[in-house]
N, C-alpha and C positions, 0 to 999 in steps of 0.2 A: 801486318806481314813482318816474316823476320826477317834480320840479315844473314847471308851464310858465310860462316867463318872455316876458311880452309886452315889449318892449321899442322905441327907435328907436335908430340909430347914432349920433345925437347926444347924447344923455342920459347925464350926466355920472354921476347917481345911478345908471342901468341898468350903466355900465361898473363902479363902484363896488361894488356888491351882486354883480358875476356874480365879480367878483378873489375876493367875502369868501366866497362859496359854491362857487366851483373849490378857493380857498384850506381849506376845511371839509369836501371831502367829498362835498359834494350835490349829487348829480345833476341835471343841469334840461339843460330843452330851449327853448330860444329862438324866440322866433317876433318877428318885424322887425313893425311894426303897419302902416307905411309903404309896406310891400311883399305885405300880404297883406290885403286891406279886408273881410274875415269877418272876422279876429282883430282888426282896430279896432273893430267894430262891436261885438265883445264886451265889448274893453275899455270902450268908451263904456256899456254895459249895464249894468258894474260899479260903476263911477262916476259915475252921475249925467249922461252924455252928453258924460261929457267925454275926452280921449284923457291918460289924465295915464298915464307909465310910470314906473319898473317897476312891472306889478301882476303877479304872482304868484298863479297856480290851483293850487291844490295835490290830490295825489290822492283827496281826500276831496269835491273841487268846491268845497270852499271859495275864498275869493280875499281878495286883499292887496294894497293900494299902497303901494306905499314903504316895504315893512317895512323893519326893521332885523336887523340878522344874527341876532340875537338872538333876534330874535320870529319868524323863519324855524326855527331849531333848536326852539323851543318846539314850534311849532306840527307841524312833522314828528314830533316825540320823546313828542305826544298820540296820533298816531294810532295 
């Protein structure tokens, strides 16, 4: 299963994490927040109502902003 990565085209950290997670192996499926206003609404759900990216849903439904590659591998390598 993949993880889904909410993201915007401008966000410097979403371009960052998706290099470190193509670069690792792990699969994810991107969804633009900007272009699809359910997936902001979620993201905003996530976070306290705010649109902060990347957050990271992972297949367990858990979710994550701004992890770090690190805490991505973790969190996959629990389930």
């Amino acid at each position: 299963m993949a993880v889904t990565m909410y993201t915007t085209t401008w966000c410097g950290f979403c371009s960052r994490l998706k290099a470190q997670m193509t670069r690792e192996g792990i699969e994810f499926v991107e969804v633009d927040i900007e272009r699809d206003p359910a997936a902001a609404k979620l993201v905003e759900g996530v976070n306290g109502g705010n649109q902060t990216v990347p957050t990271l849903v992972f297949p367990d439904g858990s979710a994550a902003t701004n992890p770090s590659i690190r805490e991505v591998q973790a969190r996959l390598a629990a389930m």
